[in-house]
C-alpha positions in Angstrom: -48.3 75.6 -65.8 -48.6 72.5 -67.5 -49.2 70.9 -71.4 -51.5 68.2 -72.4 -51.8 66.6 -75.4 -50.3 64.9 -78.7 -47.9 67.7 -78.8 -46.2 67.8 -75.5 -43.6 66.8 -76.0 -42.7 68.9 -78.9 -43.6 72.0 -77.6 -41.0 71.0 -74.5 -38.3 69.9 -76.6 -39.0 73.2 -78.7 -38.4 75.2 -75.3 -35.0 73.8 -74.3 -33.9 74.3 -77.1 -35.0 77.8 -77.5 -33.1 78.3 -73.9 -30.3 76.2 -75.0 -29.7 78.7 -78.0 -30.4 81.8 -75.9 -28.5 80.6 -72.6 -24.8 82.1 -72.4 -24.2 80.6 -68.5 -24.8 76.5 -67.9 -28.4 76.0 -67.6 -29.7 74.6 -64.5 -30.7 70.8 -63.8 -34.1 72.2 -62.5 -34.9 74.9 -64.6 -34.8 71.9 -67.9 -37.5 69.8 -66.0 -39.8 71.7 -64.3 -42.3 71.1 -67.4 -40.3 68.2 -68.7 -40.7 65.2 -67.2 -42.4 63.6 -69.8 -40.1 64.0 -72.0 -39.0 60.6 -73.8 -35.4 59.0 -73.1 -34.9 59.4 -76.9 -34.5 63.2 -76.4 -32.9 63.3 -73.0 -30.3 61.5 -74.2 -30.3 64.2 -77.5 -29.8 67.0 -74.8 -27.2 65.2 -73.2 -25.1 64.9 -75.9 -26.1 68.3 -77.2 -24.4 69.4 -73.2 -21.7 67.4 -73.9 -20.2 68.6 -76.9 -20.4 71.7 -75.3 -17.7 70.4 -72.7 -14.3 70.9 -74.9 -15.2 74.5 -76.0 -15.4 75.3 -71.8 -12.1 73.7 -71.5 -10.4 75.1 -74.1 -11.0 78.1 -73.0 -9.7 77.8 -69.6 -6.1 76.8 -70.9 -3.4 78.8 -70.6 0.0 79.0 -72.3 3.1 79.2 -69.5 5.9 78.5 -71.5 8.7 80.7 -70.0 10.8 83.4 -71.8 13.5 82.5 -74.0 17.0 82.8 -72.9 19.1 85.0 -75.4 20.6 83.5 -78.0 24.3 85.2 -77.1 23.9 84.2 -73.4 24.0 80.4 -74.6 26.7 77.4 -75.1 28.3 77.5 -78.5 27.2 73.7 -78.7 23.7 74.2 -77.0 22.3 73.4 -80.1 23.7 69.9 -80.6 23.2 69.4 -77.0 21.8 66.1 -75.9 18.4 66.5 -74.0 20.4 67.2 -69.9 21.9 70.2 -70.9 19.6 73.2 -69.9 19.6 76.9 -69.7 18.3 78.0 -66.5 17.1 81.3 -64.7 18.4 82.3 -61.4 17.1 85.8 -61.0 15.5 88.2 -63.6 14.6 92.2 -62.6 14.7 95.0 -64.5 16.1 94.6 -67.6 18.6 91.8 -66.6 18.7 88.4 -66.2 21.0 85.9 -64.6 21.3 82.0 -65.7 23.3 79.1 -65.5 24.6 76.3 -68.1 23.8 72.5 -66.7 24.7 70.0 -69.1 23.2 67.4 -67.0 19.8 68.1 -65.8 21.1 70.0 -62.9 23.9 67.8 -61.3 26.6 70.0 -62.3 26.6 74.0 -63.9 29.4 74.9 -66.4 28.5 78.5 -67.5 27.2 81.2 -65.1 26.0 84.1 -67.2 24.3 87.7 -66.5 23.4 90.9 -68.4 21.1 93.5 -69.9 18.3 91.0 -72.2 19.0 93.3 -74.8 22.1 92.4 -74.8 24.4 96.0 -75.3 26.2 94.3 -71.9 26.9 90.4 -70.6 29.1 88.7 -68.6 30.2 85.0 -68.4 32.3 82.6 -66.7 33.5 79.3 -67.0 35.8 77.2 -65.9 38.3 78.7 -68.3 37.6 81.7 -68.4 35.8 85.0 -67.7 33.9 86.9 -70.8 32.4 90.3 -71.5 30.4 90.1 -74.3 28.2 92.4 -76.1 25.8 91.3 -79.2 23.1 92.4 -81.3 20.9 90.7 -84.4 21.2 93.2 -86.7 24.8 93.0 -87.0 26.9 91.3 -89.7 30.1 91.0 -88.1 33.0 89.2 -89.9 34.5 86.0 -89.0 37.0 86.8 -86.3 36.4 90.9 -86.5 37.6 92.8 -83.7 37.5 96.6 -82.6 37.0 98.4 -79.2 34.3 98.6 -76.7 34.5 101.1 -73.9 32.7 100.9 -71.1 32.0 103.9 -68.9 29.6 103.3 -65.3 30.3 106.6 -63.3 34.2 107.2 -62.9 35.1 103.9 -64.1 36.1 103.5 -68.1 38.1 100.5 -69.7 38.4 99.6 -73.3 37.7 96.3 -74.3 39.3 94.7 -77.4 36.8 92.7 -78.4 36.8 89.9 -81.2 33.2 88.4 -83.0 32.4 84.9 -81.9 30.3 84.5 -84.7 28.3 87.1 -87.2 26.1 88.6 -83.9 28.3 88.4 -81.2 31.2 90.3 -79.7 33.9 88.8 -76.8 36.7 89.8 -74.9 38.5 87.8 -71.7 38.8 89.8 -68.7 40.6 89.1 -65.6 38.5 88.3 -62.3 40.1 91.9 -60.5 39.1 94.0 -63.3 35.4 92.2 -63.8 34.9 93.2 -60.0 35.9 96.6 -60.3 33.2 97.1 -63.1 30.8 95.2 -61.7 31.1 96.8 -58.3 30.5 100.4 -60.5 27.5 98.8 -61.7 26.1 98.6 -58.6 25.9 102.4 -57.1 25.3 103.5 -60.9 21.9 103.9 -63.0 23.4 104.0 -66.2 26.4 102.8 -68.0 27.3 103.9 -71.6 28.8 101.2 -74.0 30.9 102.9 -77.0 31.7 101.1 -80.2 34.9 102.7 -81.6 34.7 106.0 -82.2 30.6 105.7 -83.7 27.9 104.7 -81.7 27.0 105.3 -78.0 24.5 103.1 -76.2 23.0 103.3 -72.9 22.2 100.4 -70.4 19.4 101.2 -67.8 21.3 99.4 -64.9 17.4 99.5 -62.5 17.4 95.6 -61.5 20.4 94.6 -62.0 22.0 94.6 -58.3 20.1 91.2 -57.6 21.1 90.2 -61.1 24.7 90.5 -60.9 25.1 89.5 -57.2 23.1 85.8 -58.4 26.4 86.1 -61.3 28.6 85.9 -58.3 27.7 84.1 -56.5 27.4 81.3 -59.3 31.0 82.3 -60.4 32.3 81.8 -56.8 30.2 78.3 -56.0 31.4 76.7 -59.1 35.1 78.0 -58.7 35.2 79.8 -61.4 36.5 82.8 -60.0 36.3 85.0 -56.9 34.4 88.5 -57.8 33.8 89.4 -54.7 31.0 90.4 -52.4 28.0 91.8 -54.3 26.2 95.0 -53.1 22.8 92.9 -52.2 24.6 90.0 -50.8 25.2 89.8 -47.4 28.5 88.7 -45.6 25.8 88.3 -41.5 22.8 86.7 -41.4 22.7 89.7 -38.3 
C-alpha cells in the first residue's frame, strides 16, 4: 500500500496521529514507518517530542511509596522530639499485633531504650539503663498531670496490680523490678490473651498471637545492653543443637 501525491504527507501524519490517540501500549518503531518514510524531519521531530512528553506520566506511575510504619508515639524518648538528626527509632521484630524497637541516639553506635508491646498500645514494656517500665496508653485519654490509679494485669494464673502514674496527658507508667517483668512476661508466652483492668471500670483484651518473637527480641535487647537480665524467652534458644 502506498500514497502519492501533494498530500502525502498529510495523510501520514494524519494516521500516526490517529494511532497515537487510539494506542494504550507503546507503539512500535516499525509499525510508525512502514508508510512513512517520507515524512519530513520537521514532523519526526514533532512525534518525538510528542513520545517524549509521554515519558514522565510512564514513570510516575511506576513509583511507589515505602515509607515504613510509624513507631508509637508512647513507645518513644520523652526528648525524641528535640532530638538531633542520630537519634532513631528502630524496628527489631514486628508479628501479630506487637512490635519490638530500640532507642539509638547515635545512628546506631549505641541503643539506650529497648521497648516492646501490643501497637495499640493497652500493653508496653521498656527498659533503660535506669530502669524497667510497664506502660499502658491510649489517645483518647485526658489524663491529669501526674494522675495515678491501678492497672491489673491478668495472662492465665498470673495477676499483679500495677500502680501506675500519667507521664503526660496519654500515657500511663509504673517501674517494675526485672524478677517480676519475667514472671509476666514468661505468662505471656504460653497465653493467647491477657486482660488489662483499669480500676474497677473497664476491661481490655490483648490478643497475645505474635508476640513470642516480639518479646524474646525485648530480651534480648534488655540483656545485650545491660539493662537487666529477664531471662530466657520461649523462642530463644539456649543450643545451636
Amino acid at each position: 500500500m502506498a500514497f502519492h501525491g501533494p498530500n502525502y504527507d498529510n495523510i501520514c501524519l494524519h494516521h500516526v496521529t490517529v494511532m497515537l490517540k487510539l494506542s494504550i501500549t507503546p507503539i512500535r518503531r516499525s509499525l510508525l514507518q512502514w508508510d512513512c518514510r517520507k515524512v519530513n524531519r520537521k514532523r519526526n521531530f514533532l512525534l518525538g517530542c510528542m513520545a517524549l512528553v509521554a515519558l514522565p506520566g510512564i514513570a510516575l506511575a511506576q513509583s511507589y511509596d515505602e515509607r515504613p510504619r510509624a513507631v508509637p508515639v508512647a513507645m518513644q524518648p520523652e526528648d525524641e522530639n528535640s532530638s538531633p538528626s542520630p537519634s532513631q527509632m528502630l524496628v527489631d521484630e514486628r508479628a501479630g499485633g506487637w512490635v519490638a524497637i530500640h532507642h539509638t541516639p547515635d545512628a546506631g553506635v549505641h541503643t539506650d531504650l529497648c521497648i516492646a508491646g501490643s501497637e495499640s498500645e493497652i500493653l508496653m514494656f521498656r527498659a533503660d539503663a535506669d530502669s524497667l517500665q510497664v506502660r499502658s496508653a491510649d489517645d483518647h485519654w485526658t489524663l491529669a498531670n501526674g494522675e495515678k490509679g491501678d492497672m491489673t494485669v491478668t495472662v492465665g494464673a498470673y495477676t499483679r496490680v500495677f500502680h501506675m502514674q500519667a507521664n503526660d496527658a496519654t500515657t500511663l507508667a509504673a517501674d517494675i523490678h526485672a524478677d517480676d517483668l519475667t514472671r509476666l512476661l514468661d505468662a505471656m508466652a504460653t497465653s493467647h490473651v491477657a486482660l488489662v483492668k483499669f480500676g474497677d471500670r473497664t476491661t481490655l483484651s490483648v490478643n497475645l498471637a505474635g508476640s513470642i518473637p516480639v518479646l524474646d527480641r525485648f530480651r534480648g535487647c534488655a540483656e545485650t545492653q545491660h539493662f537487666a537480665n529477664l531471662g530466657q524467652g520461649a523462642g530463644q534458644k539456649a543450643s545451636p543443637f
